[in-house]
VOBALUM-801124 format. One line per field, with one value per residue (C-alpha): x, y, z; residue number from 1. Coordinates in Angstrom, 1 decimal, always signed. Example, Ala and Ser with C-alpha at 12.3 -4.5 7.8 and 13.67 -1.06 7.14 Angstrom:
BEGIN
u: +12.3 | +13.7 $
v: -4.5 | -1.1 $
w: +7.8 | +7.1 $
pos: 1 | 2 $
//
This chain:
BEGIN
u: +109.3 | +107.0 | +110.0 | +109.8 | +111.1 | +108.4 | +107.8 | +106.1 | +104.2 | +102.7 | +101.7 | +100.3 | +98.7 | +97.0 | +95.2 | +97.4 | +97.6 | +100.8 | +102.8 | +105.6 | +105.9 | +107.1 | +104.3 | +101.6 | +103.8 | +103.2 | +100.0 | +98.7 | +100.9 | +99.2 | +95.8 | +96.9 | +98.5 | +95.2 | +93.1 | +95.5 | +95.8 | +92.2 | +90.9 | +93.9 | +92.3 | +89.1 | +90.5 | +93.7 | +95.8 | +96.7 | +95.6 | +96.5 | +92.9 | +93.6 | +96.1 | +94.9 | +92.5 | +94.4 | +96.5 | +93.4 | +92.1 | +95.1 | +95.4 | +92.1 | +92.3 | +95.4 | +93.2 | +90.9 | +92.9 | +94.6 | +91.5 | +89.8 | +92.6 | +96.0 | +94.7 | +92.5 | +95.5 | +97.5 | +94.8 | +95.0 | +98.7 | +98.6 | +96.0 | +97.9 | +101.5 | +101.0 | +100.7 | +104.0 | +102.3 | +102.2 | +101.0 | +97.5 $
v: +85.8 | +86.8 | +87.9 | +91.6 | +94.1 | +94.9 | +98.1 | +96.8 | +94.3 | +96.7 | +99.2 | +95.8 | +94.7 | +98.2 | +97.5 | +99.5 | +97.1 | +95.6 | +97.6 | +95.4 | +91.4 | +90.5 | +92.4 | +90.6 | +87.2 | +88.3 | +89.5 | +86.0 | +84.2 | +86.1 | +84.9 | +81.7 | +81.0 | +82.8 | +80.1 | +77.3 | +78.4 | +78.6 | +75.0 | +73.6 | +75.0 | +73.0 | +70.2 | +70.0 | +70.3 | +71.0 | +68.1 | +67.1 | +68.1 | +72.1 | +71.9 | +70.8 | +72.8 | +76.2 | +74.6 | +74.0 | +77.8 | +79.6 | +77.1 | +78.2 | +81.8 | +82.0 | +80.4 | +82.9 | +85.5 | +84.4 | +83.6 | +87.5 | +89.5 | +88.1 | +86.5 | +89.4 | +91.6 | +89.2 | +88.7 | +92.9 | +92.9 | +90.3 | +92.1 | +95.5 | +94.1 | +90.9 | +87.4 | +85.1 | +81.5 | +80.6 | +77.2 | +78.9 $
w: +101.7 | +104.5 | +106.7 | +107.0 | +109.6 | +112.6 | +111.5 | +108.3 | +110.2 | +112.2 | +109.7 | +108.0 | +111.7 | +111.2 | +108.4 | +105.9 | +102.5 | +101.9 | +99.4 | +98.4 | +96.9 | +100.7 | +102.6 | +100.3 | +101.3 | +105.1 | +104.9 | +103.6 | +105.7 | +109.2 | +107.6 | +107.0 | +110.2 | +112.4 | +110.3 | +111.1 | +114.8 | +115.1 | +113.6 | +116.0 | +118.4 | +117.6 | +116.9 | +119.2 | +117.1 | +113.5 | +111.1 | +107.3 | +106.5 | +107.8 | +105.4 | +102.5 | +103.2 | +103.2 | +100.4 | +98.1 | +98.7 | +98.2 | +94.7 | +93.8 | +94.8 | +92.5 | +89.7 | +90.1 | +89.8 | +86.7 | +85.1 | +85.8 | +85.7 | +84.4 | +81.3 | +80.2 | +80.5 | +78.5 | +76.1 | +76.1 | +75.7 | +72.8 | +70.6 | +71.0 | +70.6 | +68.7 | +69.3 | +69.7 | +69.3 | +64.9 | +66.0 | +67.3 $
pos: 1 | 2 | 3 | 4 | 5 | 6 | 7 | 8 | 9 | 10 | 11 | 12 | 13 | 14 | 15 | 16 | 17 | 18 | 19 | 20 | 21 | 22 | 23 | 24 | 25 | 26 | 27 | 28 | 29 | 30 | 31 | 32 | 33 | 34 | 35 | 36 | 37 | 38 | 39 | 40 | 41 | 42 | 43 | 44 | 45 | 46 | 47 | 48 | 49 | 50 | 51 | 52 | 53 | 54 | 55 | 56 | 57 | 58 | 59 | 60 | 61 | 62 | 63 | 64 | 65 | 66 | 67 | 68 | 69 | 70 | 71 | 72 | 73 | 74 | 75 | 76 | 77 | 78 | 79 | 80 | 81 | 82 | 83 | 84 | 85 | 86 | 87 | 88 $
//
């Protein structure tokens, strides 16, 4: 959840990385919202297409990152503890 206490968000507002699972939330959610706020701004308000938009990159950001660095790591974890699938 993106709600943390205002200390956080200003050590976060800072530019200090987020160091828990609910800083990451808010520190995505700030970038979010400054790119909704802005294309309302252009377009007068905020449309379906802003949010598919944001929708559609965070999908593909979290693809990306599961295709670079969780499955290698799993792929890692499986050769040096074994592999659970028998039907592979």
């Amino acid at each position: 959840m993106p709600y943390i206490d205002q200390l956080s968000r200003t050590r976060i507002a800072g530019g200090e990385p987020p160091s828990s699972p609910g800083e990451l939330n808010y520190a995505l959610t700030m970038l979010v919202n400054s790119y909704l706020r802005s294309a309302a701004e252009d377009a007068g308000r905020v449309r379906y297409a802003h949010l598919n938009e944001v929708v559609g990159v965070l999908e593909c950001a979290k693809l990306e990152l599961y295709r670079r660095v969780a499955s290698p790591y799993e792929d890692q974890k499986m050769t040096e503890s074994g592999d659970v699938y028998s039907i592979v």
